[in-house]
PQR file with spaces between the fields and no chain letter, atoms N, CA, C, O and H, PARSE charges and radii, in Angstrom:
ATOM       1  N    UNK     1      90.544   48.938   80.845 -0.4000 1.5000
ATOM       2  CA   UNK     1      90.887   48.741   82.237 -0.0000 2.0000
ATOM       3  C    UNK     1      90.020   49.665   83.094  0.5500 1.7000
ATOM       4  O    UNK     1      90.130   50.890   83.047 -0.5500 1.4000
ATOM       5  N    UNK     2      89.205   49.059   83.830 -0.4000 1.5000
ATOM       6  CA   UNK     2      88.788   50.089   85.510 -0.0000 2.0000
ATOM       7  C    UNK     2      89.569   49.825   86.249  0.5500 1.7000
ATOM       8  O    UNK     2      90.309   48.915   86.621 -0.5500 1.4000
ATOM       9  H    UNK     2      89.116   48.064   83.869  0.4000 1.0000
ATOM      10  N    UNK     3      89.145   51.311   86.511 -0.4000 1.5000
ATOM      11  CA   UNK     3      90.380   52.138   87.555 -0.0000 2.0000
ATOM      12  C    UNK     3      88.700   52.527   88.461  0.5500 1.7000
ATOM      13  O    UNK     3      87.777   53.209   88.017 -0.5500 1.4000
ATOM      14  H    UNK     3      88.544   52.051   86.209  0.4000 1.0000
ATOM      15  N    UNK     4      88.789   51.737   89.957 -0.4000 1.5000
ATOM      16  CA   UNK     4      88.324   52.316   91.033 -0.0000 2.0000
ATOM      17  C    UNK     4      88.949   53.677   91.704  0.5500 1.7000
ATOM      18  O    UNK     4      90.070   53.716   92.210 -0.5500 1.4000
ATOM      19  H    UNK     4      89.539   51.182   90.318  0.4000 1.0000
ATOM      20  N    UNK     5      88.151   54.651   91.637 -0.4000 1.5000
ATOM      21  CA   UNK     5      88.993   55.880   92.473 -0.0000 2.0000
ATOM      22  C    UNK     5      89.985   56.680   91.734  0.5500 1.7000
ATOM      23  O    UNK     5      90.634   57.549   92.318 -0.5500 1.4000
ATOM      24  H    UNK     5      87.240   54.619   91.226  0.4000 1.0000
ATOM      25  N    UNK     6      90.179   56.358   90.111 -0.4000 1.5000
ATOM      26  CA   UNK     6      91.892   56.711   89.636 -0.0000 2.0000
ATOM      27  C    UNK     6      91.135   58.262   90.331  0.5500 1.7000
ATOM      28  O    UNK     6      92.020   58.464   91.162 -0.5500 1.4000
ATOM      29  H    UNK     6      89.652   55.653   89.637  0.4000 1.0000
ATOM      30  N    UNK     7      90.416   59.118   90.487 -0.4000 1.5000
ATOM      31  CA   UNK     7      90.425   60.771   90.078 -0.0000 2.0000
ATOM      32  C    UNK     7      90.567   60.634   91.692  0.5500 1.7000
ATOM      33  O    UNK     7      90.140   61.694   92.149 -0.5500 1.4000
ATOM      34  H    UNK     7      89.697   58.954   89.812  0.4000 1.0000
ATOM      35  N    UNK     8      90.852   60.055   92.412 -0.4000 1.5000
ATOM      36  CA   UNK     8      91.570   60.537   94.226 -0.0000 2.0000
ATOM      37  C    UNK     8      92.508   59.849   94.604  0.5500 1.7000
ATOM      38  O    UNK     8      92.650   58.662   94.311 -0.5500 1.4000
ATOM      39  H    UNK     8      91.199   59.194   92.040  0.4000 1.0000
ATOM      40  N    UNK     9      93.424   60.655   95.451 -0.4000 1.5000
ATOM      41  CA   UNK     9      94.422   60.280   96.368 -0.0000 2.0000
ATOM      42  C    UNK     9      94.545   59.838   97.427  0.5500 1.7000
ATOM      43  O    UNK     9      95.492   59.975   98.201 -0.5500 1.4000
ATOM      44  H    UNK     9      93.309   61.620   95.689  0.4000 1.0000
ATOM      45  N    UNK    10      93.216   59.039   97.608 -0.4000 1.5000
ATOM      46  CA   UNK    10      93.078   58.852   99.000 -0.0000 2.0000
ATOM      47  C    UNK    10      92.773   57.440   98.520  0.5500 1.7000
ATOM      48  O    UNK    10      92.257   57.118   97.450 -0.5500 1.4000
ATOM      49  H    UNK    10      92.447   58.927   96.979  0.4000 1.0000
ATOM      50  N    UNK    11      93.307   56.439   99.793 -0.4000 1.5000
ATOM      51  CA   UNK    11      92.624   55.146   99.618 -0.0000 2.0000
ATOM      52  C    UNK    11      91.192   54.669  100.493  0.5500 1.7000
ATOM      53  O    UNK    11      90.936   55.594  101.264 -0.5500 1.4000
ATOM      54  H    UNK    11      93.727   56.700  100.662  0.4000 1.0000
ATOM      55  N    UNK    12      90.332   53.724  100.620 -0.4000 1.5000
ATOM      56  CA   UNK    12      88.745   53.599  101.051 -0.0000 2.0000
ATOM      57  C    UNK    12      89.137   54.073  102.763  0.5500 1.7000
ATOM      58  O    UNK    12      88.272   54.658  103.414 -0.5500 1.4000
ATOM      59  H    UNK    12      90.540   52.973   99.994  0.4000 1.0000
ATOM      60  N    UNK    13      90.469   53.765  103.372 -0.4000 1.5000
ATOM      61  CA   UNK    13      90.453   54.501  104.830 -0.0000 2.0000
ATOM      62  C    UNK    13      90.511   55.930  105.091  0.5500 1.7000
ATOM      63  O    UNK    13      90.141   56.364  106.182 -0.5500 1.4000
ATOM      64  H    UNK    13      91.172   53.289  102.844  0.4000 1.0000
ATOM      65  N    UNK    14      90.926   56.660  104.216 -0.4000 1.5000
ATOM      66  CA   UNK    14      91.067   58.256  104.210 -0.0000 2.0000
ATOM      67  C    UNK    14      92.618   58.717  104.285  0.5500 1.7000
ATOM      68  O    UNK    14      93.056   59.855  104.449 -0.5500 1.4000
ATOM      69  H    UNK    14      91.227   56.308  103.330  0.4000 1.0000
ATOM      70  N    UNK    15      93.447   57.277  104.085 -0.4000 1.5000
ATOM      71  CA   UNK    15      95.275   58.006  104.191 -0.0000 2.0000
ATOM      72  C    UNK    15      95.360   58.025  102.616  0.5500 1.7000
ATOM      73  O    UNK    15      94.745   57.270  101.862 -0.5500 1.4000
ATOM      74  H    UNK    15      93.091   56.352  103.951  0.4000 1.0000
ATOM      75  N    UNK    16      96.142   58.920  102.298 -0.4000 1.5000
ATOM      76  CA   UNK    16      96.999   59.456  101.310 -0.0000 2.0000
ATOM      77  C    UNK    16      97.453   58.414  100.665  0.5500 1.7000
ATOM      78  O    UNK    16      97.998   57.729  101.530 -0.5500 1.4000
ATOM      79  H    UNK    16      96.641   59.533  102.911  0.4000 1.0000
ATOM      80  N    UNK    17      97.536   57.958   99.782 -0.4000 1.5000
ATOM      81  CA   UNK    17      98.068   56.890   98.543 -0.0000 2.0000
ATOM      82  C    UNK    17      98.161   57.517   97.459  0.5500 1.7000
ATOM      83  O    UNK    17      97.387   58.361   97.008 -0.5500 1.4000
ATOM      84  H    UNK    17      97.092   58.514   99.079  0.4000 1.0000
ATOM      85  N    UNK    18      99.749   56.849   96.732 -0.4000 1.5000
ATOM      86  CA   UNK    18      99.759   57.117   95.581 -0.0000 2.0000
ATOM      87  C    UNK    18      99.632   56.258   94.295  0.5500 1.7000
ATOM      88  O    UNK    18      98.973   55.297   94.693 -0.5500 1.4000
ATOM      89  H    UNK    18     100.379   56.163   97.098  0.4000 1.0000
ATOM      90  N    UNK    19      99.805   56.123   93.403 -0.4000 1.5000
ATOM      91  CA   UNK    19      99.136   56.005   92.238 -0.0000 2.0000
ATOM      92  C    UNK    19      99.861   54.470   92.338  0.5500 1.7000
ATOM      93  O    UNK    19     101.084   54.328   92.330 -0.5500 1.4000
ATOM      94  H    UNK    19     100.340   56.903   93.080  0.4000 1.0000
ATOM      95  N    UNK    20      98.956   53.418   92.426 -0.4000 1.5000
ATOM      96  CA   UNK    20     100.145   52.043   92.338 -0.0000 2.0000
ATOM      97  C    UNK    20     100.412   51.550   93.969  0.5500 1.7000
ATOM      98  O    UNK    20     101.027   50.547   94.332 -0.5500 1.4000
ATOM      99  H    UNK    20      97.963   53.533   92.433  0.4000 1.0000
ATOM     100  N    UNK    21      99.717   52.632   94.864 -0.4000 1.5000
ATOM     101  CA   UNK    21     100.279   52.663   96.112 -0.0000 2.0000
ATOM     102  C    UNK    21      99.480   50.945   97.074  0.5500 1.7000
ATOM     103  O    UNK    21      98.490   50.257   96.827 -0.5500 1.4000
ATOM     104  H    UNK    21      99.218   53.447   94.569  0.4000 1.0000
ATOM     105  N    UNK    22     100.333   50.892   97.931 -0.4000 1.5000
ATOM     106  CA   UNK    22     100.119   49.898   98.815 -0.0000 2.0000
ATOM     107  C    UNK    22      99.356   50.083  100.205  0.5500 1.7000
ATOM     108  O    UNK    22      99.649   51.204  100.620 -0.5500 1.4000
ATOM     109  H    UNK    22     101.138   51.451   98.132  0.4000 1.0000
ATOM     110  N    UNK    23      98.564   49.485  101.022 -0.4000 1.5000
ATOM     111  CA   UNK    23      97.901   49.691  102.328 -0.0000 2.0000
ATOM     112  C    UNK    23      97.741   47.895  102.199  0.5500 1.7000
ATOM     113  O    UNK    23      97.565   47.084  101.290 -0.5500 1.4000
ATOM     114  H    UNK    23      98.326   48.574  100.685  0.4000 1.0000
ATOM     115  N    UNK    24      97.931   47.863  103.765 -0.4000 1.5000
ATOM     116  CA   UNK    24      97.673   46.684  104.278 -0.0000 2.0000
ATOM     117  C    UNK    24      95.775   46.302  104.129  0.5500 1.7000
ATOM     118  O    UNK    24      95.030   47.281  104.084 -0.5500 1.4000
ATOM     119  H    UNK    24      98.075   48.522  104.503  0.4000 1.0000
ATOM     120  N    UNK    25      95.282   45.191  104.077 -0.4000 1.5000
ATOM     121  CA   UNK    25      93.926   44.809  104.137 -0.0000 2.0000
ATOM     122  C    UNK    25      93.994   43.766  105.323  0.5500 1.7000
ATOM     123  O    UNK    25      94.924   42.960  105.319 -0.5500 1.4000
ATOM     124  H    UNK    25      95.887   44.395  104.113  0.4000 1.0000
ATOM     125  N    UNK    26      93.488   43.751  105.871 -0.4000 1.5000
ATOM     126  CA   UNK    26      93.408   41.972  107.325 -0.0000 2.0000
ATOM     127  C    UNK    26      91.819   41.353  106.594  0.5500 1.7000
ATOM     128  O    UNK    26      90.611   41.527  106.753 -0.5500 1.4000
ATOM     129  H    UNK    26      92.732   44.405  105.874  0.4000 1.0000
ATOM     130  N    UNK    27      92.757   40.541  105.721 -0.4000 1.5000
ATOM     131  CA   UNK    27      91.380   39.793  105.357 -0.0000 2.0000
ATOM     132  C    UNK    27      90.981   38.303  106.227  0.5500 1.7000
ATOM     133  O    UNK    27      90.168   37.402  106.023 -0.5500 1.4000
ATOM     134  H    UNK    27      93.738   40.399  105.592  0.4000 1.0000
ATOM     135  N    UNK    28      91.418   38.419  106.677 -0.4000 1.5000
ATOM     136  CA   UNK    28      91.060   37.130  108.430 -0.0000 2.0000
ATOM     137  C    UNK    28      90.513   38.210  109.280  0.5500 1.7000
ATOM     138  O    UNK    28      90.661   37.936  110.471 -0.5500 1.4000
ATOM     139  H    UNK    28      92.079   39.152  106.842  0.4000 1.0000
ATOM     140  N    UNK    29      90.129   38.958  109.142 -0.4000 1.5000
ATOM     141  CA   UNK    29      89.512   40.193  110.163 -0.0000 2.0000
ATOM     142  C    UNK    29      88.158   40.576  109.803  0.5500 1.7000
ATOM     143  O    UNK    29      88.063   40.726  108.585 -0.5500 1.4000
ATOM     144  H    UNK    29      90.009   39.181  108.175  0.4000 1.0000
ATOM     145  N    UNK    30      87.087   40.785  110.427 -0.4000 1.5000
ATOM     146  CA   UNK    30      85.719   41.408  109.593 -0.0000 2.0000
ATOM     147  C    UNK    30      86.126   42.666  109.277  0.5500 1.7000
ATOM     148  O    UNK    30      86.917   43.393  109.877 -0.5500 1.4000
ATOM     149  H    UNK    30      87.164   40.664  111.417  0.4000 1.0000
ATOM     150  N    UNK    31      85.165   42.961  107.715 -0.4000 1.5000
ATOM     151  CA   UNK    31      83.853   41.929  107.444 -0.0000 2.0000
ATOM     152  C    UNK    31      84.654   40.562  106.293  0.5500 1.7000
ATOM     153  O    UNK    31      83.962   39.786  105.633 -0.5500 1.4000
ATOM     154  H    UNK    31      84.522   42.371  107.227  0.4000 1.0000
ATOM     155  N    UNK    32      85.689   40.554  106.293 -0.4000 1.5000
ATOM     156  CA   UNK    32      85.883   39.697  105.367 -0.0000 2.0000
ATOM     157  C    UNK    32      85.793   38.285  106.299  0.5500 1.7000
ATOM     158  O    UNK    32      84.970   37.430  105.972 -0.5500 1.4000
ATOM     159  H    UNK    32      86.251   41.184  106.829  0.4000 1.0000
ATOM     160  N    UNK    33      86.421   38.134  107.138 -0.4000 1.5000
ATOM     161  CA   UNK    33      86.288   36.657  108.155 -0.0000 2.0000
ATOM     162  C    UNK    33      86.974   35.688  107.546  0.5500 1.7000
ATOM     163  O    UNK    33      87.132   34.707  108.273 -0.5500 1.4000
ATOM     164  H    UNK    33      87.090   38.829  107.403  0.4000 1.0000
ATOM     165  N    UNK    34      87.589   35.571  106.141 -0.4000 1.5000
ATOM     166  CA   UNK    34      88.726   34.256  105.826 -0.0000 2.0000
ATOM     167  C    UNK    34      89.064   33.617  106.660  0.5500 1.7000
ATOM     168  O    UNK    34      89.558   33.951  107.737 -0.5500 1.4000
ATOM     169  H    UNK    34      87.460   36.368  105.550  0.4000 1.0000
ATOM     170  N    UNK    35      88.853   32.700  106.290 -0.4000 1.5000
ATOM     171  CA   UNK    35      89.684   31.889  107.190 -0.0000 2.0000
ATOM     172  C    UNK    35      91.510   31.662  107.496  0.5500 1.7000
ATOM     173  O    UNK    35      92.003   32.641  106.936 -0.5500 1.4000
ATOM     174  H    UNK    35      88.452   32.429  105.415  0.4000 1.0000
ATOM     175  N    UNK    36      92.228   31.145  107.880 -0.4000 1.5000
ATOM     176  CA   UNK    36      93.964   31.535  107.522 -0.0000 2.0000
ATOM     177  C    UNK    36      94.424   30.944  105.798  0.5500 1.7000
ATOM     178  O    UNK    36      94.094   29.858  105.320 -0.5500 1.4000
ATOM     179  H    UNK    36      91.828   30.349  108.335  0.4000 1.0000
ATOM     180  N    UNK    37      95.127   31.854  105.221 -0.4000 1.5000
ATOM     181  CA   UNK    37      95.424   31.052  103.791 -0.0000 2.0000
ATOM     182  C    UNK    37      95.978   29.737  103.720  0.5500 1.7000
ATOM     183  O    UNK    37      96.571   29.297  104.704 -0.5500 1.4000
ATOM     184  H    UNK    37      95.395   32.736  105.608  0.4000 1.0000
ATOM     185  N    UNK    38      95.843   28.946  102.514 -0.4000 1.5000
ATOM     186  CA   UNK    38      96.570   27.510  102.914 -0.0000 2.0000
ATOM     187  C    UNK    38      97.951   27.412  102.273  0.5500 1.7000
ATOM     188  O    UNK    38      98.812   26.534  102.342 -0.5500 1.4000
ATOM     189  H    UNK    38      95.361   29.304  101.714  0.4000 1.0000
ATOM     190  N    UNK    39      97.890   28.821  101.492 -0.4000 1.5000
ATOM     191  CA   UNK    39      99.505   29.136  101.165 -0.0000 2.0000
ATOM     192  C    UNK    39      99.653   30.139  101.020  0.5500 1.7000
ATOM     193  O    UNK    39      98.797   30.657  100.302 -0.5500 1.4000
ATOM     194  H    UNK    39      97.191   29.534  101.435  0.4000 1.0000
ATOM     195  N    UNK    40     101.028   31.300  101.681 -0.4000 1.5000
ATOM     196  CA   UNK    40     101.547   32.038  101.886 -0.0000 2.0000
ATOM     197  C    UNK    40     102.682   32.825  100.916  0.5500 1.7000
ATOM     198  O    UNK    40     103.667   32.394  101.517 -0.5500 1.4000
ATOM     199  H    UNK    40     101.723   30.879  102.264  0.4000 1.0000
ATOM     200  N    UNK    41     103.226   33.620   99.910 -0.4000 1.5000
ATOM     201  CA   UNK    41     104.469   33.413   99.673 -0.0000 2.0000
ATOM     202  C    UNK    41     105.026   34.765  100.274  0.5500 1.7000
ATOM     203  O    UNK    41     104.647   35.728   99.608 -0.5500 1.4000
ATOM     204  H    UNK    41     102.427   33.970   99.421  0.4000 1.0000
ATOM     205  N    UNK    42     105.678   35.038  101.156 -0.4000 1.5000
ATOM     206  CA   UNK    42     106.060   37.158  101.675 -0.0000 2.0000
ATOM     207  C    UNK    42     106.746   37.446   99.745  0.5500 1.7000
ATOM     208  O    UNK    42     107.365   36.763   98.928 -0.5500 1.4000
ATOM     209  H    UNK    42     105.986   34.256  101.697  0.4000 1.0000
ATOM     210  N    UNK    43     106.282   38.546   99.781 -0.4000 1.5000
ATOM     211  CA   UNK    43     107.433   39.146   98.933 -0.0000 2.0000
ATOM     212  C    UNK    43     108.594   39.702   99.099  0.5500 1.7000
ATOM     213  O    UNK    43     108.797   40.410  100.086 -0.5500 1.4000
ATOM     214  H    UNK    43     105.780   39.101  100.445  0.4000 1.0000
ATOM     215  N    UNK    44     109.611   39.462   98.103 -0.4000 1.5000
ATOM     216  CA   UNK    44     110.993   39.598   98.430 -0.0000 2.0000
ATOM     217  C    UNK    44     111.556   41.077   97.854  0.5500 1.7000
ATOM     218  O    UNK    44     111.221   41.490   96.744 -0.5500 1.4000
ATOM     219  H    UNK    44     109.446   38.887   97.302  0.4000 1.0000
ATOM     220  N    UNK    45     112.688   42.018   98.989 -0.4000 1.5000
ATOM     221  CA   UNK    45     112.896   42.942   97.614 -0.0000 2.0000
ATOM     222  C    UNK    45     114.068   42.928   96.767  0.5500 1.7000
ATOM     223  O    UNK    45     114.633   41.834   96.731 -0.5500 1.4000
ATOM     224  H    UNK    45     112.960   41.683   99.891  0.4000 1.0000
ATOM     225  N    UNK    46     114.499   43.704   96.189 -0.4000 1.5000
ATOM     226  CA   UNK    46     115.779   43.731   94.915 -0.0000 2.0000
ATOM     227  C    UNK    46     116.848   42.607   95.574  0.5500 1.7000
ATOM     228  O    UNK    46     117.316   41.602   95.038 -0.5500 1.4000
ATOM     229  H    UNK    46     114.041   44.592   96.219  0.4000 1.0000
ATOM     230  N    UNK    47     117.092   43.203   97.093 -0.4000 1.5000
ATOM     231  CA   UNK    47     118.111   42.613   97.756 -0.0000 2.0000
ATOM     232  C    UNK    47     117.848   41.040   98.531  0.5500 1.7000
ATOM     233  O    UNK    47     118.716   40.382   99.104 -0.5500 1.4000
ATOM     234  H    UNK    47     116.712   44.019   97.529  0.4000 1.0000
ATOM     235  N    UNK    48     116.980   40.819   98.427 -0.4000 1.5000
ATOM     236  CA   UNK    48     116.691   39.286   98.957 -0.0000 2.0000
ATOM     237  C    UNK    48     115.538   39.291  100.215  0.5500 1.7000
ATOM     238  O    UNK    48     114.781   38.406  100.614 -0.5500 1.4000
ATOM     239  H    UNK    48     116.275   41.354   97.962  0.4000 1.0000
ATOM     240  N    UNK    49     115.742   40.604  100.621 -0.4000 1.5000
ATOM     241  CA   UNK    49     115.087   40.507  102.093 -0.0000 2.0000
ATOM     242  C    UNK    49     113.422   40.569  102.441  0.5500 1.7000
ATOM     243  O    UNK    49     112.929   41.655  102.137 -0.5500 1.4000
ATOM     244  H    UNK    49     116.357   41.323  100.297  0.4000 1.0000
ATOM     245  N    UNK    50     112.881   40.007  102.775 -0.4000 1.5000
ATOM     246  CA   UNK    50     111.321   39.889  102.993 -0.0000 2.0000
ATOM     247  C    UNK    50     111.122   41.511  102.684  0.5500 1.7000
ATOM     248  O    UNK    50     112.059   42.309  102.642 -0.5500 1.4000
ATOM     249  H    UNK    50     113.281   39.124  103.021  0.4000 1.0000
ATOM     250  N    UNK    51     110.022   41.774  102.521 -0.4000 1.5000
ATOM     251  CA   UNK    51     109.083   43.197  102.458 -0.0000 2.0000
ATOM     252  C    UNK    51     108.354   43.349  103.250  0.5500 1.7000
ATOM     253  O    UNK    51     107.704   42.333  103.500 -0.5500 1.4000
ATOM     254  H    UNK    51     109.261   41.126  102.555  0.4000 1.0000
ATOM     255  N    UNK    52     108.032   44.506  104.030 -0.4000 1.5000
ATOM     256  CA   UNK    52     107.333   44.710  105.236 -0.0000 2.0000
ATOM     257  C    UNK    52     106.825   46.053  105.108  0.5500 1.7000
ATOM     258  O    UNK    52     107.531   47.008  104.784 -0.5500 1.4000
ATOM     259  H    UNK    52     108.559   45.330  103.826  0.4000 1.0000
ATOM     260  N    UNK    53     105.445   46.126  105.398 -0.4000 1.5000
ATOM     261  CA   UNK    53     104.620   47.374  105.163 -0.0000 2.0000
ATOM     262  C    UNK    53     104.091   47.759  106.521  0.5500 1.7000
ATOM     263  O    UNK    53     103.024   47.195  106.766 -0.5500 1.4000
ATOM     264  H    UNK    53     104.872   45.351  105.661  0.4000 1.0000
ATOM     265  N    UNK    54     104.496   48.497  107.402 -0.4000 1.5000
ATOM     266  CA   UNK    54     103.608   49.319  108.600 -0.0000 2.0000
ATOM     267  C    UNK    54     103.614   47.910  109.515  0.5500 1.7000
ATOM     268  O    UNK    54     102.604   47.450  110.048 -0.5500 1.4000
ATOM     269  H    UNK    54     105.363   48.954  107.203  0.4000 1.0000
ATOM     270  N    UNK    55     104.824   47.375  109.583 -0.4000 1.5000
ATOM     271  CA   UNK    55     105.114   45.811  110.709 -0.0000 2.0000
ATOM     272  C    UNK    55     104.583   44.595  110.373  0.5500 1.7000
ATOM     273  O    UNK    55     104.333   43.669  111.144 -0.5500 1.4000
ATOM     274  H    UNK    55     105.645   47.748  109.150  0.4000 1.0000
ATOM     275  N    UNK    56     104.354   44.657  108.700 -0.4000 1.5000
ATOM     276  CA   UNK    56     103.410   43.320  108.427 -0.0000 2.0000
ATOM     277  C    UNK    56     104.571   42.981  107.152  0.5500 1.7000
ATOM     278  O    UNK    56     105.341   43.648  106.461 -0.5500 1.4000
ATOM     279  H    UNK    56     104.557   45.409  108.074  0.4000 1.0000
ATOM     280  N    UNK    57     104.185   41.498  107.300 -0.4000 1.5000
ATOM     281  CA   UNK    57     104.945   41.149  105.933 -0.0000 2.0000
ATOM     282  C    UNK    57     103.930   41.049  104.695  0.5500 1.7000
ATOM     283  O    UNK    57     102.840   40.492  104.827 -0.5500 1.4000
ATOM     284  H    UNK    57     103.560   40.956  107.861  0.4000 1.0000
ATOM     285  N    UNK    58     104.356   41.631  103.460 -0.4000 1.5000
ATOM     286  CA   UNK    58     103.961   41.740  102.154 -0.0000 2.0000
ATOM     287  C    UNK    58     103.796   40.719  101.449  0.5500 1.7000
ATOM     288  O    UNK    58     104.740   39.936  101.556 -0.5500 1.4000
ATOM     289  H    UNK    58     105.242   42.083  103.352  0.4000 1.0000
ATOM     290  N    UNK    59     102.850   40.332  100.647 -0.4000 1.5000
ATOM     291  CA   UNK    59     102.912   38.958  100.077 -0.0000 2.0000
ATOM     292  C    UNK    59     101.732   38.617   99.743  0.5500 1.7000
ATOM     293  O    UNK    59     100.736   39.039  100.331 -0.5500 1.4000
ATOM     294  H    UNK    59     102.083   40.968  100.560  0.4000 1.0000
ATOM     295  N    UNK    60     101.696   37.800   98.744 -0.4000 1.5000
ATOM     296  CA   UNK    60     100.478   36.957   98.121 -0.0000 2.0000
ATOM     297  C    UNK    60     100.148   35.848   98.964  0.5500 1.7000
ATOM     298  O    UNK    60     101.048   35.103   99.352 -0.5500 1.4000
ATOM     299  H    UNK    60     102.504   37.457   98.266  0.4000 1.0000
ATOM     300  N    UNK    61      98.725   35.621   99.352 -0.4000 1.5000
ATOM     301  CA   UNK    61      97.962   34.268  100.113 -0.0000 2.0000
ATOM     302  C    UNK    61      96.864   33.690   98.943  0.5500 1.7000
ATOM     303  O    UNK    61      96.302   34.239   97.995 -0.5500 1.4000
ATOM     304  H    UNK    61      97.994   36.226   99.037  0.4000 1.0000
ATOM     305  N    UNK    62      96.848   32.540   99.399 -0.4000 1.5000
ATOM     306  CA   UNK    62      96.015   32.036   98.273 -0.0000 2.0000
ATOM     307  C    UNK    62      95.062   31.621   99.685  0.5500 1.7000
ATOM     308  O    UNK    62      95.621   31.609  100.782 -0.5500 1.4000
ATOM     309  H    UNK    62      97.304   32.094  100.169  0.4000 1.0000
ATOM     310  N    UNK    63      93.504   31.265   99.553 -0.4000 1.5000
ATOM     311  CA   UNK    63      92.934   30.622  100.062 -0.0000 2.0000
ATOM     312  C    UNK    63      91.749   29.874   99.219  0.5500 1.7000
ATOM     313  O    UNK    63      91.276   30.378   98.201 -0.5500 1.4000
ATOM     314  H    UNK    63      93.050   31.274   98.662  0.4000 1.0000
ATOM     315  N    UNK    64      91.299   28.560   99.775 -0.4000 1.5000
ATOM     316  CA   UNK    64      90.373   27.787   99.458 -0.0000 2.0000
ATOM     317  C    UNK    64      89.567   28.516   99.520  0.5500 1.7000
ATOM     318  O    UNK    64      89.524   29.360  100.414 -0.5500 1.4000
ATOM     319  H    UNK    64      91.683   28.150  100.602  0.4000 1.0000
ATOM     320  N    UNK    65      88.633   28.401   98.530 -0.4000 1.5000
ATOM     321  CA   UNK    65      86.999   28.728   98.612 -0.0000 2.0000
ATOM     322  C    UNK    65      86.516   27.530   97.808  0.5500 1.7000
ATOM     323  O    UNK    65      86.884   27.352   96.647 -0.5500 1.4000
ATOM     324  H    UNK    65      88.669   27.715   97.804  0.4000 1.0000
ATOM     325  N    UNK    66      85.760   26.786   98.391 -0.4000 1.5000
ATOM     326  CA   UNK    66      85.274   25.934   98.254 -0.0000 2.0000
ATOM     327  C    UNK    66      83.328   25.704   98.109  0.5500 1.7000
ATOM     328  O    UNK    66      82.657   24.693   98.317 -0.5500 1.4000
ATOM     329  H    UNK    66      85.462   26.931   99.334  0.4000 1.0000
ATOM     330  N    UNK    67      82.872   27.190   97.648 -0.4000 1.5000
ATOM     331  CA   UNK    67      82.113   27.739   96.641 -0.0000 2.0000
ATOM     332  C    UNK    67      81.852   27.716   95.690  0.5500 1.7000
ATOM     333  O    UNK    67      80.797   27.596   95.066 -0.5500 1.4000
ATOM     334  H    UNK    67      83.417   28.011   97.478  0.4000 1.0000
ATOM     335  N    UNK    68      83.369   27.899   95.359 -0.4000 1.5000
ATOM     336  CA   UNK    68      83.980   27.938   93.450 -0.0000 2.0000
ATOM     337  C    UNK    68      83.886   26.449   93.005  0.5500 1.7000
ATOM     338  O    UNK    68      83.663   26.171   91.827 -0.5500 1.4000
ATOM     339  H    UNK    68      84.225   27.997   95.866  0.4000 1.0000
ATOM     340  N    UNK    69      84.083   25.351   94.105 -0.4000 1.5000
ATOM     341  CA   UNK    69      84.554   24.172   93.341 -0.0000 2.0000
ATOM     342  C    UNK    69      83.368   23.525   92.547  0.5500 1.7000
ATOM     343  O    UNK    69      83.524   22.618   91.729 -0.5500 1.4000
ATOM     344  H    UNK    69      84.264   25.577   95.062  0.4000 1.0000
ATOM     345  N    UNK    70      82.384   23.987   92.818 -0.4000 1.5000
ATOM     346  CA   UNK    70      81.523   22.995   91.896 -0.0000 2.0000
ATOM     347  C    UNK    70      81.268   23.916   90.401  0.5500 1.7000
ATOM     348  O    UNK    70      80.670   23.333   89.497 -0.5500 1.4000
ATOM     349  H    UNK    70      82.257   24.723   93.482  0.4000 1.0000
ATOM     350  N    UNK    71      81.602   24.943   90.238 -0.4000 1.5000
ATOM     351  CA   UNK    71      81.662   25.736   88.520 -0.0000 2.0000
ATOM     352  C    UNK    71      80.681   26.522   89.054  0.5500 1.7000
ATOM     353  O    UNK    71      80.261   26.667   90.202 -0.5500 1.4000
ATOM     354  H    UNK    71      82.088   25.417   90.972  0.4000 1.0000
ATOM     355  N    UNK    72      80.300   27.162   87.641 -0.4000 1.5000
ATOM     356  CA   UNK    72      79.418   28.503   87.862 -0.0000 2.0000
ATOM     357  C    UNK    72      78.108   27.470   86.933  0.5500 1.7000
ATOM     358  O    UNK    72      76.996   27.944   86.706 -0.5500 1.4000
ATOM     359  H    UNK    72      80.640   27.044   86.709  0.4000 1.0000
């Protein structure tokens, strides 16, 4: 297994993370530019209720890339 970064506590913005830790990414934002995902799921916690990190909801997006579709 690689481990990017395991020997720091810091994540690529300069806040404090821990080991396993979470930070939001805006991948519809540059430099990434995605386009919106074409499916969404939030993640849920123990108790049922959506997950929310720093006012955002948590969750897996899938998006098309339509790059990939013809094989390598």
């Amino acid at each position: 297994m690689i481990m990017t970064n395991a020997d720091s506590d810091r994540g690529t913005d300069g806040r404090k993370m821990d080991f396993g830790g979470y930070r939001p990414v805006e991948l519809e934002a540059p430099p990434f530019s995605l386009p919106p995902p074409v499916l969404f799921t939030p993640e849920l916690g123990p108790s049922g209720v959506v997950v929310t990190e720093e006012g955002r909801v948590q969750g897996l997006a899938v998006w098309s890339l339509p790059f990939l579709q013809g094989g390598f």
